[in-house]
C-alpha positions as CSV (number, residue, x, y, z in Angstrom):
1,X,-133.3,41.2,-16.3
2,X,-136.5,40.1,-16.3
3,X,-139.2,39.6,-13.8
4,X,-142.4,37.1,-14.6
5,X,-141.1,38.2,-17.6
6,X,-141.4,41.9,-17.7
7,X,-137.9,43.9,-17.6
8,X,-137.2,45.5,-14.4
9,X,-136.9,48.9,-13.4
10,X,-134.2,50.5,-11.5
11,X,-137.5,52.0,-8.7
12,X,-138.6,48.0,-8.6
13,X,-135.4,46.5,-8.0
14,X,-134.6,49.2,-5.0
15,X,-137.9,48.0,-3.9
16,X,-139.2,44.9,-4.4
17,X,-135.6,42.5,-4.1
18,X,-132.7,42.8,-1.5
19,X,-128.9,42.6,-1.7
20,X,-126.8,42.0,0.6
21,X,-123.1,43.2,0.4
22,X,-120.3,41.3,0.8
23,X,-118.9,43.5,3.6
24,X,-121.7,44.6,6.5
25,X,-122.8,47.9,6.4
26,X,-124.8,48.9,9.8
27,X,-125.1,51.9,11.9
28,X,-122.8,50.9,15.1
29,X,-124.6,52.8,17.3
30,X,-128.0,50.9,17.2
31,X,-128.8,47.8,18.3
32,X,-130.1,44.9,16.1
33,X,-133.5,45.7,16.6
34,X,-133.3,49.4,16.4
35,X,-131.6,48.5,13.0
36,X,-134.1,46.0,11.3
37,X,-137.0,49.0,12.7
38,X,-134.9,51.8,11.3
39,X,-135.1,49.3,7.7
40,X,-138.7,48.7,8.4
41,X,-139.6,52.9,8.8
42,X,-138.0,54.0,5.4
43,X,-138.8,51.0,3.3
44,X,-142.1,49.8,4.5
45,X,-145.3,51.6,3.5
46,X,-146.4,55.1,5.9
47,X,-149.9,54.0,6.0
48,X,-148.4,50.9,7.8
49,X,-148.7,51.2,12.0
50,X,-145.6,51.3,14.0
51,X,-147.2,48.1,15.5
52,X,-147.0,46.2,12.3
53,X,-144.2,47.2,11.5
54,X,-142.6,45.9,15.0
55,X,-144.2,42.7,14.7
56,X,-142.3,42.2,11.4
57,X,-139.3,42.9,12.9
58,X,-139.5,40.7,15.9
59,X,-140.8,37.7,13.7
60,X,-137.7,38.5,11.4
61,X,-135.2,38.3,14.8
62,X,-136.6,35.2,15.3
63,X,-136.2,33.8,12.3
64,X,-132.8,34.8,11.3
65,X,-131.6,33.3,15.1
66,X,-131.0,37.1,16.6
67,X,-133.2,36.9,19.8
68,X,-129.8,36.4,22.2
69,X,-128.4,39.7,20.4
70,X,-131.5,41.8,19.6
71,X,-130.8,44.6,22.4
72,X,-126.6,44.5,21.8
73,X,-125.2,47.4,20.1
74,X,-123.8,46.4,16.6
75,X,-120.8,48.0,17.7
76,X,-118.0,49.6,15.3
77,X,-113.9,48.6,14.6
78,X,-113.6,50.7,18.0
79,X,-116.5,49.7,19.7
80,X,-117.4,45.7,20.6
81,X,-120.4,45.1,19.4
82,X,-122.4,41.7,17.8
83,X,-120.3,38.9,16.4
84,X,-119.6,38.8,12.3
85,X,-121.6,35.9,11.8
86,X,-124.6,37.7,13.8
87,X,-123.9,41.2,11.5
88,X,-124.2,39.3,8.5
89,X,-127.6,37.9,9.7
90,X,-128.3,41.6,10.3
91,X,-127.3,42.7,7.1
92,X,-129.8,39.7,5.4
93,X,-133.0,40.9,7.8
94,X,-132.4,44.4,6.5
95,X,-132.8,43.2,2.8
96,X,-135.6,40.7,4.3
97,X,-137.7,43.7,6.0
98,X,-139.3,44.2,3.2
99,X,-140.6,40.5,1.9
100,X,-138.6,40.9,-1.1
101,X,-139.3,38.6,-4.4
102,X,-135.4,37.9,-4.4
103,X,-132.7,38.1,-2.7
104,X,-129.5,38.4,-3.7
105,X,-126.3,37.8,-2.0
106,X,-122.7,38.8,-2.9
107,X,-120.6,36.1,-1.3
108,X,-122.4,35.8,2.2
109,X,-119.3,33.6,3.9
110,X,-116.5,35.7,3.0
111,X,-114.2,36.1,6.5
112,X,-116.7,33.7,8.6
113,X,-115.7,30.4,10.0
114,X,-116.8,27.2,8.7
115,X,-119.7,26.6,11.3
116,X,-121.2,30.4,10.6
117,X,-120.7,30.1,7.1
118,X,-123.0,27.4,7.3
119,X,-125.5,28.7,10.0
120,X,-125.2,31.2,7.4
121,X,-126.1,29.5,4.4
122,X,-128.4,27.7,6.2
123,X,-131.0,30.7,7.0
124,X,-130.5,31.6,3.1
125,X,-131.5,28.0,2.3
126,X,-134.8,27.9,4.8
127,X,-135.7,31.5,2.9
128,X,-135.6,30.1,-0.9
129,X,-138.1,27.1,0.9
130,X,-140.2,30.0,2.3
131,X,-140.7,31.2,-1.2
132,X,-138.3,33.5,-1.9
133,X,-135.7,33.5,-4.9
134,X,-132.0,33.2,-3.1
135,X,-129.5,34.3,-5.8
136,X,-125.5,34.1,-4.1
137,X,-122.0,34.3,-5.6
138,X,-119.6,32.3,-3.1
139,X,-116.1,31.6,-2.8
140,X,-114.6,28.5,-1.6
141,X,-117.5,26.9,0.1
142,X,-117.9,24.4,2.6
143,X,-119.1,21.6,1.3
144,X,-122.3,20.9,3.5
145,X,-122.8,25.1,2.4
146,X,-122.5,23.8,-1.5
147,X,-125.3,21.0,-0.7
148,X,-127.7,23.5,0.2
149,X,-127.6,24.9,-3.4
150,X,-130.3,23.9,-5.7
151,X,-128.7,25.4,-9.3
152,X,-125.1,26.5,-9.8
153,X,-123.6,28.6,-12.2
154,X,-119.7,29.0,-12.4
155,X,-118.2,31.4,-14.7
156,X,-114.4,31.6,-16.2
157,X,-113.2,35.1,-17.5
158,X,-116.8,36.5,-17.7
159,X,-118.0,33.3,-19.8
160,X,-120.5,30.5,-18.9
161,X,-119.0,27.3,-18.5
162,X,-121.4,25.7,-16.2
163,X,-125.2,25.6,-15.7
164,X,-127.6,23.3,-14.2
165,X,-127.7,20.8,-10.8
166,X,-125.0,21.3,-8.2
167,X,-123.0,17.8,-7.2
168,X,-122.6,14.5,-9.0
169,X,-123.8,16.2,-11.9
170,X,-121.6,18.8,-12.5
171,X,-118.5,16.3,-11.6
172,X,-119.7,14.0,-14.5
173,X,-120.5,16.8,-16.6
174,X,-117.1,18.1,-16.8
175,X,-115.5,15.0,-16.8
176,X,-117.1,13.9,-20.2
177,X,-117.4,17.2,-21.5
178,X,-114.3,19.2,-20.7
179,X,-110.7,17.8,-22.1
180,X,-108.2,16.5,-20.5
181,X,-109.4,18.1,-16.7
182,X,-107.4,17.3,-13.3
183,X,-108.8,13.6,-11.6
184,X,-111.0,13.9,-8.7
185,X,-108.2,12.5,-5.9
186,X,-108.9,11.2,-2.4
187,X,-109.5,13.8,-0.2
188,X,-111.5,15.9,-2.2
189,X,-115.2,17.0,-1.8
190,X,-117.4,18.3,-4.7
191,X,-117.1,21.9,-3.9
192,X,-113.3,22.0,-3.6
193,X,-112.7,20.0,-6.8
194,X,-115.0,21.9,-8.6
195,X,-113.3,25.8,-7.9
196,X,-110.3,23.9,-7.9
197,X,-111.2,22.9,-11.6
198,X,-112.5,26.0,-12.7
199,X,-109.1,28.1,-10.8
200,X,-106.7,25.7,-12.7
201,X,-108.7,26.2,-16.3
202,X,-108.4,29.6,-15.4
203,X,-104.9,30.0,-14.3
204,X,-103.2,27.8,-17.8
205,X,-105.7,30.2,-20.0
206,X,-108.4,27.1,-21.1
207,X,-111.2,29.0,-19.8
208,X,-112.6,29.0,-23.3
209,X,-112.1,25.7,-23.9
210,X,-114.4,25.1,-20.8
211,X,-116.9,27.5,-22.2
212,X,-116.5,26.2,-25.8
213,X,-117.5,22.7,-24.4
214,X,-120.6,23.9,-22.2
215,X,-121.9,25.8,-25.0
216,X,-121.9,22.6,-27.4
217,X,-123.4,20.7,-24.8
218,X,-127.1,19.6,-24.0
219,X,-127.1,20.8,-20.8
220,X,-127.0,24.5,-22.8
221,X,-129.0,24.1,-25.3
222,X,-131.8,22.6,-22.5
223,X,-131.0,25.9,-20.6
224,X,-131.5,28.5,-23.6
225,X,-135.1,26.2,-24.6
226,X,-135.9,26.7,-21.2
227,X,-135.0,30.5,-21.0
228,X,-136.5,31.5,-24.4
229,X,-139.3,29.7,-22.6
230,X,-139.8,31.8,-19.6
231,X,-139.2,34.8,-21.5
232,X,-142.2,34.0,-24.5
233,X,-144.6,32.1,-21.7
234,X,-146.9,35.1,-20.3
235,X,-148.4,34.5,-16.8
236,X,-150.9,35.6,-15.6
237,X,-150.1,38.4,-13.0
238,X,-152.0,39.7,-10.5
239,X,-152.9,42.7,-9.8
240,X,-150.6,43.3,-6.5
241,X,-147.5,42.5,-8.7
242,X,-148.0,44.3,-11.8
243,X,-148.3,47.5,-9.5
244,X,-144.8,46.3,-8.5
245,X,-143.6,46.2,-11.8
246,X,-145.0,49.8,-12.8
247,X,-143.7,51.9,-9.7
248,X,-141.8,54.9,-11.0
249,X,-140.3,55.9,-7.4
250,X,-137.4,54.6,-5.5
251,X,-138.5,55.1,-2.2
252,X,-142.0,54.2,-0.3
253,X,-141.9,57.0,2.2
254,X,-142.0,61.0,1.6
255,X,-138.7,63.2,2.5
256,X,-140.3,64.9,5.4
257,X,-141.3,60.7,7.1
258,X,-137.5,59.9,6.2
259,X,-135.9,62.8,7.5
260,X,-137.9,62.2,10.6
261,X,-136.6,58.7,11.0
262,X,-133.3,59.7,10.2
263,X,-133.6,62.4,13.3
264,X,-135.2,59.4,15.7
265,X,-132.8,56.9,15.1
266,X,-129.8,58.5,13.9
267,X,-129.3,61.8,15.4
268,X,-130.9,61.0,18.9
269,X,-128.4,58.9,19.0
270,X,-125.5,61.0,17.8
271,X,-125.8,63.4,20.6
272,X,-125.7,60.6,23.2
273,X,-122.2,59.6,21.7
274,X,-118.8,61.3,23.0
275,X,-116.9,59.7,20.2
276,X,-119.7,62.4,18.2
277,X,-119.5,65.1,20.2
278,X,-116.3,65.5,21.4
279,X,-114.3,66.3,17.7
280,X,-117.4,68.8,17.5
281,X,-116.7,70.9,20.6
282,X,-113.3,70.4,22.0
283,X,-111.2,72.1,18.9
284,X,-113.1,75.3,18.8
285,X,-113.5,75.2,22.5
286,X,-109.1,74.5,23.0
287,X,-108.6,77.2,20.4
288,X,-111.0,79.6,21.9
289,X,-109.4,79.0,25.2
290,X,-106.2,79.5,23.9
291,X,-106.6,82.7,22.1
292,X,-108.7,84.0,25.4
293,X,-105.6,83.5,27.2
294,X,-103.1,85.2,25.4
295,X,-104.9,88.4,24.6
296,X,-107.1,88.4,27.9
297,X,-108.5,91.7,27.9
298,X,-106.7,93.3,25.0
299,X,-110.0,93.9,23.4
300,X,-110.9,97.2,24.7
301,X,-107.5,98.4,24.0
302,X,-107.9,100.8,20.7
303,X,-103.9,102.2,21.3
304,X,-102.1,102.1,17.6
305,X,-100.0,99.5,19.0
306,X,-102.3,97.3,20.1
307,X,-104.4,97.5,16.8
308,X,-102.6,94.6,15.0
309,X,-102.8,92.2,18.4
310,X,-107.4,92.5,18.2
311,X,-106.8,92.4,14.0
312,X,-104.6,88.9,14.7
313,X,-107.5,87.8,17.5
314,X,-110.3,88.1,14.6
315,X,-108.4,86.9,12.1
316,X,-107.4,83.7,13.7
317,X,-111.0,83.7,15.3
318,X,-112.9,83.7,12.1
319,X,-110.5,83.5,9.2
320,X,-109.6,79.8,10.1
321,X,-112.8,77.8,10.4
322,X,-111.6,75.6,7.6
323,X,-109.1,73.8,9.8
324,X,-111.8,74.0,12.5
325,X,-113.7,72.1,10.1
326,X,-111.2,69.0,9.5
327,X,-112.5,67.1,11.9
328,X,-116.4,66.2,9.9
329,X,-114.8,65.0,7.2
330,X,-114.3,61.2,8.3
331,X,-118.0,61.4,8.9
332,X,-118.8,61.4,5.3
333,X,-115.8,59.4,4.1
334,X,-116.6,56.5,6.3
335,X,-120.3,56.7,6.3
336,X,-120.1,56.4,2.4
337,X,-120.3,52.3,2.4
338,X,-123.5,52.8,4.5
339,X,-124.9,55.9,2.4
340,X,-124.3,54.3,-0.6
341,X,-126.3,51.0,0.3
342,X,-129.0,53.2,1.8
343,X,-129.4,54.9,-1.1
344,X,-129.5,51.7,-3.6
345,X,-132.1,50.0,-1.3
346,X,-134.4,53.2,-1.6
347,X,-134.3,54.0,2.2
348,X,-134.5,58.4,1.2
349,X,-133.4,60.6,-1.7
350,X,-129.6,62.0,-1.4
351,X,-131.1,65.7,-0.5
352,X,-132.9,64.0,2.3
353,X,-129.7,62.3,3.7
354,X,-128.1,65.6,3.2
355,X,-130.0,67.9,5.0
356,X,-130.4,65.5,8.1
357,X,-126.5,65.4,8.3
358,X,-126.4,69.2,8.5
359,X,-128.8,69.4,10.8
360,X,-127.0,66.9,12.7
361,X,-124.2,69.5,12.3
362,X,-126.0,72.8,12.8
363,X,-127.7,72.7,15.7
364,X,-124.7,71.2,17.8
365,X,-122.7,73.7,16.4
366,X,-125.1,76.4,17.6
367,X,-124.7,75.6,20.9
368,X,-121.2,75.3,20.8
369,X,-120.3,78.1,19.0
370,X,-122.2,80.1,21.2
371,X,-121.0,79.2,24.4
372,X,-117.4,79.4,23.0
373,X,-117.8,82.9,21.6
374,X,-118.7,84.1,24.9
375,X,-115.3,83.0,26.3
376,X,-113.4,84.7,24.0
377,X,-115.8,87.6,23.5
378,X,-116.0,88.6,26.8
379,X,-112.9,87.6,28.2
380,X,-110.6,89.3,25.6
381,X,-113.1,92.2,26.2
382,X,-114.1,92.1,22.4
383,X,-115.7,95.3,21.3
384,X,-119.1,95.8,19.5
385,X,-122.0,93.5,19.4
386,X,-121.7,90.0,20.7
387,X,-125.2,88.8,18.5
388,X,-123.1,89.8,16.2
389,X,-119.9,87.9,16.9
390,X,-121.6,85.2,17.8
391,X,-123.7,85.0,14.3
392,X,-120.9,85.5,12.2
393,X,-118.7,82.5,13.7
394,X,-121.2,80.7,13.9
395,X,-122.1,81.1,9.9
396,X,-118.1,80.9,8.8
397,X,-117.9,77.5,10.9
398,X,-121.2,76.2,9.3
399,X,-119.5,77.1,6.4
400,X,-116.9,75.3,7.1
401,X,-118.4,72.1,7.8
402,X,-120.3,71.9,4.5
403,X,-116.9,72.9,2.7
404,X,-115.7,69.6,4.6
405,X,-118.2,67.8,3.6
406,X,-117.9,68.6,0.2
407,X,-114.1,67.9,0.2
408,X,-115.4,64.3,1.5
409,X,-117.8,63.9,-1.4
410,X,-115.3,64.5,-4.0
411,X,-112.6,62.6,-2.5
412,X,-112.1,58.8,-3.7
413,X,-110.8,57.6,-0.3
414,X,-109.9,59.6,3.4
415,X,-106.1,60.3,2.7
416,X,-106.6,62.3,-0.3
417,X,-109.5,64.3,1.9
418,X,-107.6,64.9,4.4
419,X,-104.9,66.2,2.0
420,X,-107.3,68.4,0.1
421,X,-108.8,70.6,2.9
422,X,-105.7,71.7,4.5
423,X,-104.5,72.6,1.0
424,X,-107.5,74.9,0.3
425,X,-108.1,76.3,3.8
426,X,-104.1,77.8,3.7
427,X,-105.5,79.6,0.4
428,X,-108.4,81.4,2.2
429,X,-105.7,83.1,4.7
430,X,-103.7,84.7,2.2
431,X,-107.3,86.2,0.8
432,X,-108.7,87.0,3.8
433,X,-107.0,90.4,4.2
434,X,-105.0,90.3,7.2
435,X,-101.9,88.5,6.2
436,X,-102.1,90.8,2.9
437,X,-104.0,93.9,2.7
438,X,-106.4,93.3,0.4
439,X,-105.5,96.9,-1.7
440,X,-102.0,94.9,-1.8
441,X,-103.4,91.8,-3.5
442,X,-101.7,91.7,-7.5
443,X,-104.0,92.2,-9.5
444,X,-103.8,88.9,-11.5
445,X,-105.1,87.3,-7.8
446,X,-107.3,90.0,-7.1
447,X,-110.6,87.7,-8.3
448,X,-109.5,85.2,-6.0
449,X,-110.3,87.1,-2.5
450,X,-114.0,87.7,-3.6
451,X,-114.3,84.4,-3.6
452,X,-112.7,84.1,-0.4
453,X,-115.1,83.4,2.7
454,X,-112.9,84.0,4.9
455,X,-112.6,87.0,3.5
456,X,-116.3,88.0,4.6
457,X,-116.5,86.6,8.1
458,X,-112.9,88.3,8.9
459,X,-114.3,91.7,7.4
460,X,-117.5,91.1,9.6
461,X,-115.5,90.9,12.3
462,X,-113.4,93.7,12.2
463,X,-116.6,96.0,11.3
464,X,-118.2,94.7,14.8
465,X,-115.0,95.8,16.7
466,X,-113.7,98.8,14.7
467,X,-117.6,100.5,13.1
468,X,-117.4,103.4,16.0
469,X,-113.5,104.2,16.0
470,X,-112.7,106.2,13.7
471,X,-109.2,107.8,14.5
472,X,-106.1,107.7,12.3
473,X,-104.7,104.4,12.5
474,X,-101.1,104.4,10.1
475,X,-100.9,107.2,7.0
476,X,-104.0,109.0,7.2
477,X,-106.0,105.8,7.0
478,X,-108.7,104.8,9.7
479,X,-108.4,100.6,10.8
480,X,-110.9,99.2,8.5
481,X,-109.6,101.6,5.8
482,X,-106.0,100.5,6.3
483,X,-107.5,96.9,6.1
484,X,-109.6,97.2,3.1
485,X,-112.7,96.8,4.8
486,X,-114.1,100.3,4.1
487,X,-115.9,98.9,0.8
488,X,-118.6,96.5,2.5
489,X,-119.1,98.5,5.6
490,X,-121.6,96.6,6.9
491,X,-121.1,93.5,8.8
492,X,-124.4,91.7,7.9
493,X,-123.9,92.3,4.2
494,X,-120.3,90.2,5.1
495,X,-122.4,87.4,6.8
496,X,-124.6,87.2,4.2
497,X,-122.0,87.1,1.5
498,X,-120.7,84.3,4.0
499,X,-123.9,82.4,3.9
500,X,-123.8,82.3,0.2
501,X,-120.4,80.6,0.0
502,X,-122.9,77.5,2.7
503,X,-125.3,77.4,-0.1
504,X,-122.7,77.4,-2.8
505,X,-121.2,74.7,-0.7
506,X,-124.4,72.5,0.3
507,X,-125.5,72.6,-3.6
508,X,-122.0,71.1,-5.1
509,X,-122.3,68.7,-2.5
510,X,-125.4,67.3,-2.9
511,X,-124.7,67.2,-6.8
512,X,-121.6,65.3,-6.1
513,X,-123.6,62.5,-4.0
514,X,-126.2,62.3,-6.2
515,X,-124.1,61.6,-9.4
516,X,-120.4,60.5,-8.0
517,X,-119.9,56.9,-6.8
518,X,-116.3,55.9,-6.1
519,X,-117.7,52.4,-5.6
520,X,-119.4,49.7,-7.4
521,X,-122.4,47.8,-6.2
């Protein structure tokens, strides 16, 4: 692919063109504006002022027809938001934020109506007069949307069969050129004949009969003079575009301006939203509730009998934050459309993206966790330091959310997420060392609880409650030594070995974005 004859680079095409997917891929909780200036933040230059930068935008809504909609919230399939017609305008300002040399659409009409199909085609068709390069694939298009085209290609099994003017043209061409092809009857227009034509060559396997013809034609050997042309022909750049053609990075702005942005439009807005908040909050705060209520004050209870009902309490507390953690993983499955695009258009680097979804993550869930932990704590009458508690939950539900997240990257599609996590987390209870002692693990499973972290945050637990009691519990043995938990006795070394299994986590999963892509684009 070559640009004023020069081959482009993967850093200039993120840059310097736009593409524009066949299905929309906005943020639901901004409105148009906030969208195209979100765009306009990440792919416009630093140095740039916020006022410019503004002023680009609002000349873009203009132009694209988006003043009526500017403040509405795009909305999501649960939220009512801007119209499709209006979304795919959207989606061509964000590629347009930028002034790109060309634009490229991947069927722009699919599921629109005739009249925004049009209105559609119609804003691509005043851009390529403005001066930049429109490049679209379309389907089945209306026929005042096919008159808008200068050039048309068609292709039939992945060969040419067709280049050069659109209309009366390309009806005589393959009428003289192509054998024996179906009459053009009353009732049809250019375009429909046309991928009528090319569906029926298709369909009875005389594609390459099609393509045979083209390729003996004039019309081809005009095109290939005229491309050998272009390609031999060297213009005289200037400066400004050369510098184009030699950038060796994908993105304009530095992590730290992108992670800002990403905080300022994304995650201001995240904590405004219930439907974010509430899958965040109300499972560990039902669960905490729950457990609160059945053992309410039990905690200070150290009676042999009463050992196993605290041991259950911790254990449930801080052994299953991987079901806790269910919940985040539709936040990465079906923000992958979005990320993806992002990420092609050279809007931030994938650690960037990561670490403002954790933060996202980590500082609601150190508010929640802490206010939650208190219930139980101090309702059950919980023994031993409540920092400590507190801490500990916090780090194993952290934990949990990046292992979620993980699950998400790796999985192709929701269903076989959802299906994943479940799977592991029920391994981590075995491990942990309450539903087995971990001195009754076989050996051949033994490896497994060390890299358990459940294992860690249950043990820190249990150290916090039991540390200062240090009577005989069942057969000579103590409670943490009939647990297993007299080898690590301290409960910060357990949280720490907890917050390794976060890193361990946060690493795989930034790996995984950066090189995995279950989608093509």
């Amino acid at each position: 692919l070559l640009f004023a004859g020069v081959k482009a680079t993967k850093p200039y095409l993120r840059r310097f063109t736009g593409y524009v997917e066949q299905f929309d891929t906005l943020l639901g909780i901004l409105t148009v504006r906030e969208m195209l200036l979100y765009t306009a933040e990440l792919k416009r230059p630093l140095t740039e002022p916020y006022e410019s930068k503004a002023a680009a935008v609002d000349a873009l809504v203009e132009q694209l027809g988006l003043s009526r909609c500017k403040n509405v919230k795009i909305g999501t399939a649960t939220a009512r938001g801007i119209s499709g017609g209006q979304a795919k305008r959207t989606n061509i300002g964000i590629a347009l934020i930028t002034d790109p040399r060309v634009l490229f659409l991947d069927e722009p009409t699919t599921g629109l109506d005739s009249f925004t199909a049009n209105e559609i085609m119609v804003v691509a068709h005043e851009l390529s007069r403005l001066g930049v390069t429109v490049v679209a694939t379309i389907h089945s298009p209306t026929a005042y949307a096919f008159s808008l085209f200068d050039t048309m290609m068609q292709l039939v099994g992945g060969r040419l069969v067709y280049f050069g003017p659109q209309g009366a043209a390309a009806l005589t061409f393959f009428q003289e050129s192509c054998p024996q092809v179906k009459p053009f009857e009353e009732g049809y227009n250019d375009a429909e004949y046309l991928v009528d034509l090319i569906t029926e060559a298709d369909r009875f396997g005389r594609g390459g009969e099609f393509a045979d013809a083209y390729a003996k034609s004039t019309l081809a050997s005009d095109a290939i003079r005229q491309l050998e042309k272009f390609c031999v022909q060297k213009e005289v750049l200037s400066d400004d575009v050369l510098a184009e053609l030699k950038v060796k990075q994908s993105t304009v702005t530095p992590m730290w301006w992108a992670f800002w942005i990403l905080f300022k439009y994304r995650t201001s807005k995240n904590y405004k939203d219930p439907a974010f908040l509430a899958p965040r909050i109300f499972d560990k705060l039902l669960i905490g509730l729950l457990i609160m209520t059945l053992y309410l004050g039990v905690g200070k209870d150290f009676n042999n009998n009463n050992i196993m009902n605290i041991a259950a309490i911790l254990f449930m507390w801080s052994a299953t934050t991987g079901f806790i953690a269910a919940s985040y993983i539709p936040t990465l499955v079906l923000d992958r459309a979005l990320f993806l695009r992002e990420r092609a258009d050279g809007l931030y680097y994938v650690i960037t993206y990561l670490c403002a979804k954790m933060s996202d993550e980590l500082v609601i869930n150190a508010f929640s966790t802490c206010g939650i932990s208190a219930i139980l704590f101090f309702g059950v009458q919980l023994q031993g330091s409540f920092l400590m508690f507190w801490v500990n939950y916090y780090v194993a539900t952290s934990t949990g959310v990046i292992l979620a997240y993980f699950v998400a990257a790796i999985s192709p599609s929701l269903d076989i997420a959802n299906a994943l996590l479940p799977i592991y987390a029920v391994t981590l209870l075995f491990f942990a060392g309450f539903l087995v002692r971990l001195q009754d693990i076989p050996p051949w499973w033994k490896w497994y609880s060390y890299i358990d972290y459940a294992r860690y945050a249950f043990g820190a637990s249990m150290i916090n409650q039991f540390e200062n009691h240090h009577e005989i519990y069942i057969d000579g043995l103590t409670v943490l030594e009939y647990f297993g938990f007299d080898g690590v006795k301290d409960k910060w070394t357990n949280v720490g070995f907890t917050a390794l299994f976060f890193i361990f986590f946060f690493f795989f999963t930034w790996v995984t974005l950066s090189y995995k892509n279950f989608s093509t684009r």
